[in-house]
C-alpha positions, 0 to 999 in steps of 0.5 A, spaced: 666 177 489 666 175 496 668 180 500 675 179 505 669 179 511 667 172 508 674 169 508 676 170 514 670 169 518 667 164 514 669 157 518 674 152 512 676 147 515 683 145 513 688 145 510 687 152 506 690 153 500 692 159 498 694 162 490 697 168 488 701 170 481 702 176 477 698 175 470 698 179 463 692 182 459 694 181 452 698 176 447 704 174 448 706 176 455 700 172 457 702 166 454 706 163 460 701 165 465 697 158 464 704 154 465 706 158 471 700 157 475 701 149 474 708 149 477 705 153 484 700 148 484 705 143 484 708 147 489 702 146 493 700 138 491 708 137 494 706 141 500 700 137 501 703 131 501 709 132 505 704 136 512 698 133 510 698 127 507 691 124 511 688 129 506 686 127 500 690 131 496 686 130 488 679 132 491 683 139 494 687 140 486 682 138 482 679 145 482 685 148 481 687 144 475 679 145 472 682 152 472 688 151 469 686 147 463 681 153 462 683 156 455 678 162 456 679 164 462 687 164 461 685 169 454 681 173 459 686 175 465 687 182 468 694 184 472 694 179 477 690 172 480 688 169 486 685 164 488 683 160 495 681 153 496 680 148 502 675 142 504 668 144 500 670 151 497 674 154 491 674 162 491 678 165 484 679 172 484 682 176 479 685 183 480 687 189 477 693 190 480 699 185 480 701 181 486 707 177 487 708 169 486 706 165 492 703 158 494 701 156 501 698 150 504 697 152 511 691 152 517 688 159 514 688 163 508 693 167 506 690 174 505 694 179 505 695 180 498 688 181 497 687 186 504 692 191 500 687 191 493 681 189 496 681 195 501 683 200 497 680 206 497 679 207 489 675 202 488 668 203 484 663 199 479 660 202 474 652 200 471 651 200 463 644 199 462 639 200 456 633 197 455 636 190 451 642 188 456 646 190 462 653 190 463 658 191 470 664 193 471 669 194 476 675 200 476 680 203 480 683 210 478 688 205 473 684 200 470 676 199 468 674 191 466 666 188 466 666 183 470 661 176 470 654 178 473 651 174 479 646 169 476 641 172 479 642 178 475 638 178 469 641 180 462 637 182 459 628 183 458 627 177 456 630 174 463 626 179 467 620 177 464 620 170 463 616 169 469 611 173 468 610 171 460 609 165 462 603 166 466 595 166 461 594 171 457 587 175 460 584 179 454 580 186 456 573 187 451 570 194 450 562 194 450 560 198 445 554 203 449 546 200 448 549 193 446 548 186 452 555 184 451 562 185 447 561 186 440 565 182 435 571 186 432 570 191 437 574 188 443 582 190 444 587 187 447 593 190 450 599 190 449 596 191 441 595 196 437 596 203 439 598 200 446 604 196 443 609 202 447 605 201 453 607 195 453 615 196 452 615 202 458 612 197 463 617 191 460 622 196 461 620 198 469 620 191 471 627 190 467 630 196 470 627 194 477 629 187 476 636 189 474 636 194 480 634 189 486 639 184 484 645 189 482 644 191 490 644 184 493 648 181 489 654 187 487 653 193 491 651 190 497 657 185 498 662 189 495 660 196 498 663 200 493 660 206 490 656 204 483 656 210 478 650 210 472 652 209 464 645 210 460 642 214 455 640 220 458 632 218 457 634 212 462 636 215 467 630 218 471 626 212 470 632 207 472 632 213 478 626 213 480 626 205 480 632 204 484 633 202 492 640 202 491 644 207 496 651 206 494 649 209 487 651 216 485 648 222 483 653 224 478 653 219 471 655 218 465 650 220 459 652 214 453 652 207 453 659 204 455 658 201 447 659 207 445 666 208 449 672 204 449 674 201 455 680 207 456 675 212 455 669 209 460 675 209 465 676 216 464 670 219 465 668 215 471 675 216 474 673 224 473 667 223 477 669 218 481 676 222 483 672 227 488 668 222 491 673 218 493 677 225 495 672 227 500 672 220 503 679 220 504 678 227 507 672 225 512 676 219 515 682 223 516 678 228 519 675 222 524 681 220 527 682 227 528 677 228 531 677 221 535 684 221 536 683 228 541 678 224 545 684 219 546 680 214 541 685 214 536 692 212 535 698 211 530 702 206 535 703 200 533 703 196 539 697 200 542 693 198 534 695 190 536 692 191 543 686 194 540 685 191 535 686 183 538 680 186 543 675 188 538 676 195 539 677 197 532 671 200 528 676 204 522 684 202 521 688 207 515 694 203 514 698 206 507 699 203 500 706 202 498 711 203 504 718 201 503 719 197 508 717 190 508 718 188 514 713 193 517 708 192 511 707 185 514 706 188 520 702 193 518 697 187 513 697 184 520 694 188 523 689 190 517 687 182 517 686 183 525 682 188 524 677 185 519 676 178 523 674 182 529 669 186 524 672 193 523 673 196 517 680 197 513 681 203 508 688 203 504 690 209 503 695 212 499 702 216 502 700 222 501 693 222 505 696 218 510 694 223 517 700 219 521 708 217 519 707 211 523 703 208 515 696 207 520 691 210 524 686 207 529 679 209 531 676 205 536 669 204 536 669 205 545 
């Protein structure tokens, strides 16, 4: 999934069109989700033609019906969607937390929806591994979905090690001492025999490790989230002892994610995700007390738009669920600000807040 990072800073040409609606998981509440779609991107078509009707309208929809002729993907829905097009891109997000109704055409993006569940501070993935496949998933404190792996990452042995099965098979003789040369029914090859579970372990480091280098490029890296291991405990010290990726924790769950329902792999990763998240929400209230003190913090709003306009914004705290709309959109402005200058934008929920105002400010000078 492309962080918010890439869409805001990514150079689209416009016009942009950006989708929100809220979706359903199961039959039959999801039944209309597919037909409500279609009526926001006729919102979209009539709005192209009226403001921009020099562009070529066909080729900017047609992904966007593409999506809503796709019976599979309707039937796999989470809570809400959203989805992104301009001149030569087409982003689709599915979230787990619902959004309300919305299609716009305009200049840029309309991100906010996305700022408030892609920023928040609960998010995690979670690693099924075994020998045979790999799987990913994606959670928050409410909700666990396995989500499509990056074509880079191998699902399986068999992807890992097709390159390597391909190259010529090299046999390796034995001499028999007092002999000039190989003995007929004397020679082994690996990979035979008693070496048969030699051959598995090696195929399953390079799986392991093939697994773990594309999971960080392709997942952990872009989304930055904490990555937590779910293996059979006799996998877990070599995945270990192979793995570069930082953002994987030291705690794991001992059983293969098949072994639980989706709710109950949910719930041992939350118990274990929970006081990781505690502690990072904890440390940055404790930052922005300690740079609030060095006059490199504030919870005023018009002080975080000046700091935030210059670039000055390393970390912005802005709270979940506030009552007030119109100072939640401020607020969601001032997050997309902060992110398209390279700062960092953290949701946090009420009762971690360090301020009344609904955001705190670090400054990074």
């Amino acid at each position: 999934m492309d962080t918010l990072n890439d869409i805001l800073t990514g150079a689209h040409e416009a016009p942009c069109l950006s989708l929100y609606q809220p979706t359903h998981r199961s039959h039959p509440d999801n039944r209309q989700d597919a037909i409500r779609f279609r009526n926001l991107v006729r919102t979209l078509e009539e709005s192209l033609r009226r403001d921009h009707a020099g562009r070529d309208a066909a080729a900017l929809l047609a992904p966007f019906h593409a999506l809503a002729d796709d019976e599979r993907f309707w039937n796999h829905a989470l809570d809400g969607l959203a989805v992104l097009g301009a001149p030569g891109v087409f982003r689709v997000y599915r979230l787990q937390r619902p959004v309300g109704e919305l299609a716009v055409v305009a200049d840029t993006f309309h991100v906010k929806p996305l700022l408030r569940i892609l920023q928040s501070a609960d998010r995690y993935q979670v690693l099924g591994l075994s020998r045979q496949e790999v799987k990913l998933f994606e959670g928050n404190r409410d909700a666990l979905d396995e989500i499509d792996l990056d074509a880079a990452v191998p699902r399986t042995p068999g992807e890992a090690l097709e390159g390597e099965r391909k190259q010529p098979h090299v046999s390796v003789w034995t001499y028999r001492a007092g002999t000039a040369g190989p003995q007929a029914g004397a020679g082994v090859q690996h990979g035979q025999g008693g070496e048969k579970s030699v051959e598995v372990e090696r195929d399953t480091e390079k799986f392991f490790r093939a697994v773990d280098r594309a999971v960080l490029e392709r997942h952990s890296r872009p989304s930055g989230l904490p990555l937590l291991l779910a293996a059979l405990p006799e996998h877990h010290g070599l995945f270990r002892r192979l793995s570069r990726n930082p953002f994987l924790l030291g705690e794991a769950i001992d059983i293969h994610p098949d072994a639980l329902s989706r709710e109950m792999l949910r719930e041992r990763a939350w118990r274990m995700l929970e006081p990781h998240y505690l502690a990072r929400l904890a440390g940055l209230v404790e930052m922005f007390g300690a740079a609030r003190s060095r006059e490199l913090g504030t919870d005023e709003l018009e002080e975080v738009a000046e700091g935030a306009a210059a670039g000055r914004v390393a970390t912005l705290l802005l709270q979940a669920e506030r009552k007030d709309p119109a100072v939640d959109d401020r607020l969601d402005d001032l997050g997309e600000l902060a992110l398209r200058n390279g700062g960092q934008v953290v949701i946090v929920p009420a009762a971690r807040m360090p301020t009344r105002t609904g955001l705190a400010a670090i400054y990074r000078f």
